[in-house]
C-alpha positions in Angstrom: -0.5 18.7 12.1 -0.6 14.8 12.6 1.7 12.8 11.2 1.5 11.6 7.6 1.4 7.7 6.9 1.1 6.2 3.2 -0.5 2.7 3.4 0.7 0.0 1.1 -0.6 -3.3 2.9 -2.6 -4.7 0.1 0.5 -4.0 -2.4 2.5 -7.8 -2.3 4.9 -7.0 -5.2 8.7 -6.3 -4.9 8.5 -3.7 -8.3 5.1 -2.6 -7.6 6.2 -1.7 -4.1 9.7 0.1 -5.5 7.4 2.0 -8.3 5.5 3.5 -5.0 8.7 5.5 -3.8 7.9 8.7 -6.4 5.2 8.8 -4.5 6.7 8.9 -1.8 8.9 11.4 -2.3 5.8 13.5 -3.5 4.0 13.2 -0.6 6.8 14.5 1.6 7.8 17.5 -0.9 4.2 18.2 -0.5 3.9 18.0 3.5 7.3 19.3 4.3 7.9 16.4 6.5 8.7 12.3 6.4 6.4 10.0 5.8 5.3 7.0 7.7 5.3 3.5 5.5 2.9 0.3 5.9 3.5 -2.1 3.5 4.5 -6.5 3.7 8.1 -5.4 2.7 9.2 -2.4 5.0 13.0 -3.4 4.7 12.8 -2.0 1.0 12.1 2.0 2.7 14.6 1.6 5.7 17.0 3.8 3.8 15.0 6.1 2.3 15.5 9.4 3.2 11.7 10.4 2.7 10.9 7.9 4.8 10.6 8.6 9.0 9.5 4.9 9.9 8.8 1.5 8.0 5.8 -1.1 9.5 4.9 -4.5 8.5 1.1 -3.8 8.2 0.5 -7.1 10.3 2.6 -5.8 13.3 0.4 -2.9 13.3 -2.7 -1.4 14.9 -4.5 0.1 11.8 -7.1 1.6 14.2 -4.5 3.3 16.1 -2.9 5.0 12.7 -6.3 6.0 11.6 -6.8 8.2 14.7 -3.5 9.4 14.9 -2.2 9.7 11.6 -3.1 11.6 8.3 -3.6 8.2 6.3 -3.1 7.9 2.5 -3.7 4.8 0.5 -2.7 3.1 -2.2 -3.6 0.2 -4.7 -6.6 -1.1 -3.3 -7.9 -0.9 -7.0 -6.3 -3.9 -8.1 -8.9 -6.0 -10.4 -11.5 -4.0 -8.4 -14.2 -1.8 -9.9 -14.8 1.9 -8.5 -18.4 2.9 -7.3 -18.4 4.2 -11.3 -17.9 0.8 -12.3 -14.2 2.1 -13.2 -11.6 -0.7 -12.9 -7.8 0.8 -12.7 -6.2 -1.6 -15.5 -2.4 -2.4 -13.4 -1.7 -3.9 -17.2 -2.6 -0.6 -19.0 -1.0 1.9 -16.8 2.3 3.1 -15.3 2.6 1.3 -12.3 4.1 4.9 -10.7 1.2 6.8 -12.0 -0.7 4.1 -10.5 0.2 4.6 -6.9 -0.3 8.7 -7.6 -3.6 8.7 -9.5 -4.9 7.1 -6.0 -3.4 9.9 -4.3 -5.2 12.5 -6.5 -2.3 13.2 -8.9 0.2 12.6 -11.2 3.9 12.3 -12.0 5.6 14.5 -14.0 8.5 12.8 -16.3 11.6 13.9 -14.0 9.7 12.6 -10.9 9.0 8.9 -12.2 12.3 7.8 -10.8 12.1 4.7 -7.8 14.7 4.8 -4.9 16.4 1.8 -2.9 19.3 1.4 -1.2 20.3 -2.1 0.1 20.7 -1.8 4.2 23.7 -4.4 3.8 27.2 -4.2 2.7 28.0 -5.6 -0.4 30.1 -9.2 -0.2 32.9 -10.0 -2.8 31.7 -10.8 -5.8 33.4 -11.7 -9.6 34.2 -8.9 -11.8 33.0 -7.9 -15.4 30.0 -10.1 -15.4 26.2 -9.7 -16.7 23.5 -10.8 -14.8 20.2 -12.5 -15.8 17.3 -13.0 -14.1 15.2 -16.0 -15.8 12.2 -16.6 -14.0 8.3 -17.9 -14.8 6.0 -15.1 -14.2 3.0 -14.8 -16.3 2.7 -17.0 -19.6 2.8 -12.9 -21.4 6.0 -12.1 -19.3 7.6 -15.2 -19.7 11.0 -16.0 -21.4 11.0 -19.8 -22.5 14.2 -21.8 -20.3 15.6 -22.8 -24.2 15.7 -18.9 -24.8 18.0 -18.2 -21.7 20.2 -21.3 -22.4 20.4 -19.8 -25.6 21.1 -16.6 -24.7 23.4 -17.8 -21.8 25.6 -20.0 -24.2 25.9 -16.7 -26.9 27.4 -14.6 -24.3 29.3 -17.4 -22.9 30.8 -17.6 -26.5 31.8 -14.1 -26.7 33.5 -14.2 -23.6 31.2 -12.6 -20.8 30.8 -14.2 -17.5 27.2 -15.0 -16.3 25.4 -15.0 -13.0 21.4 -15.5 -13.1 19.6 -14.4 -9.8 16.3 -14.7 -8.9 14.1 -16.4 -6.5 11.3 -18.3 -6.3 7.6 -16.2 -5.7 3.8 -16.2 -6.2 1.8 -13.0 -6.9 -1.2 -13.0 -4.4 -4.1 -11.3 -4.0 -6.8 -10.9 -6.8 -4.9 -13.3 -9.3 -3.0 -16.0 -8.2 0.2 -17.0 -10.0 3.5 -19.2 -9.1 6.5 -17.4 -9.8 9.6 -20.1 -10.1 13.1 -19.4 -11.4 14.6 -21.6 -14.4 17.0 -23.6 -12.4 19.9 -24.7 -15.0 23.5 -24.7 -14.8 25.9 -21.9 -16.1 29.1 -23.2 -17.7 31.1 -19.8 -17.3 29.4 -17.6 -14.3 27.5 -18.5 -11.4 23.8 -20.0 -10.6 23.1 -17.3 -7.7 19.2 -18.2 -7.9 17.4 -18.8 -4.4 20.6 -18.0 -2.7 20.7 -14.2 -2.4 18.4 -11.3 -0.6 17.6 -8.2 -2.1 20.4 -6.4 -1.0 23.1 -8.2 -2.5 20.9 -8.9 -5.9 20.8 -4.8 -5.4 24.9 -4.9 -5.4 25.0 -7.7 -8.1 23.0 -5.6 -10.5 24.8 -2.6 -9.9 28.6 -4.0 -10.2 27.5 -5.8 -13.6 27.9 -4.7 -17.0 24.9 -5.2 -17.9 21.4 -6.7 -16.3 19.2 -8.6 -18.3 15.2 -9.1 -17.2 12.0 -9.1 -18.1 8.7 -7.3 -16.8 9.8 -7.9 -13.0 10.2 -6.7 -9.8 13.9 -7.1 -10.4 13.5 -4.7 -13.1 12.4 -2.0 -11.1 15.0 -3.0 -8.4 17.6 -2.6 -11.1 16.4 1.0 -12.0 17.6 2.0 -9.1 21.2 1.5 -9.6 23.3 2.7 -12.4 23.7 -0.5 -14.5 22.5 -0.8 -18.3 19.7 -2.5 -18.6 18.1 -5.0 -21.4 14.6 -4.9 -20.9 12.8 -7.4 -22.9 9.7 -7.1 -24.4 5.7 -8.5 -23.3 2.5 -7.7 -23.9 2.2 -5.1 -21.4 4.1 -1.5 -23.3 7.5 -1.2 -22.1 7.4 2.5 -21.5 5.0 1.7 -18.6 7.4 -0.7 -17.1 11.1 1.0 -18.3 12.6 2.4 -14.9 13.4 6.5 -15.4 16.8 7.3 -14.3 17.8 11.2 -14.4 14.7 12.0 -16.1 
């Protein structure tokens, strides 16, 4: 039998591309083997142990995979309409089901959790903190800056440390949308935004206490580690977007 690739090039999003790892991990239950990943991101599967190799799509010959390769693909249905006129609504549903119903099936509840692993160390940082991660997104997803000063200065007052990461982004693709990080200063913590990878954001959120977000990638990267979580709310339903961890 050929090889087994899954094929996330048009897929730009850090939590969209997280959310695909269920998948994943279905695909390779289902074949018995490790699967091959195209994506823009591959350092988020280098660790993942469903996973036999990780390509940048642009450092690839799709051609070559095609003939060679038992190809699956996945959300190429974004804004788009189906030959039924059927548009896959990312806002309406899960984004893990998402990746699946392209795939011709679905997740059951205990199979909805995402998987990362940072591939670096993690470097010293300050203990018993929380971490926030204020950031523009779109105007339905958006905290206001006055609400995270607000919220930085109450848990300043009862006596928690803060660190806000977070960097600077744009969505691409169908919609267009700039993606900047509140930049403000933190009286008792630190101001970690634009300054760390995804790895150590991955350590930061899993040392802390508690991470605080909203609809995000970072979300999704945070349901991977054990930390609590504060998810708050949008317009989108939050039990499409709330991670699963242990079912």
């Amino acid at each position: 039998m050929k090889p087994v690739c899954l094929n996330l090039e048009e897929c730009n999003g850090l939590g969209d591309l997280i959310c695909a790892t269920p998948t994943i991990k279905k695909l390779h239950d289902a074949y018995q083997r490790k699967i091959t990943i195209i994506s823009q991101m591959p350092e988020l599967f280098k660790t993942n142990p469903y996973v036999e190799k990780s390509y940048k799509a642009s450092s690839i010959d799709m051609d070559y995979f095609k003939a060679n390769y038992i190809v699956h693909n996945s959300f190429y249905l974004v804004g788009k309409k189906d030959e039924r006129g059927v548009e896959h609504k990312h806002n309406m549903m899960d984004i893990r089901q998402f990746h699946a119903i392209h795939l011709g099936f679905m997740l059951t509840q205990d199979e909805l959790g995402c998987y990362y692993k940072p591939t670096e160390p993690k470097k010293n940082f300050i203990e018993k903190y929380i971490v926030i991660h204020p950031v523009n997104s779109w105007p339905n997803r958006t905290w206001s800056q006055d609400n995270w000063v607000k919220l930085i200065t109450s848990l300043t007052d009862m006596g928690y440390t803060v660190v806000a990461v977070g960097k600077d982004s744009s969505e691409t693709g169908f919609f267009n949308v700039q993606k900047p990080v509140f930049n403000f200063d933190i009286p008792l913590g630190q101001n970690l935004m634009n300054q760390v990878g995804i790895p150590q954001t991955w350590h930061l959120i899993n040392d802390s206490l508690c991470f605080i977000t909203m609809d995000s990638g970072l979300l999704h990267l945070a349901g991977t580690t054990d930390t609590n979580i504060i998810q708050l709310g949008s317009s989108i339903n939050y039990k499409l977007r709330a991670p699963y961890r242990n079912g």
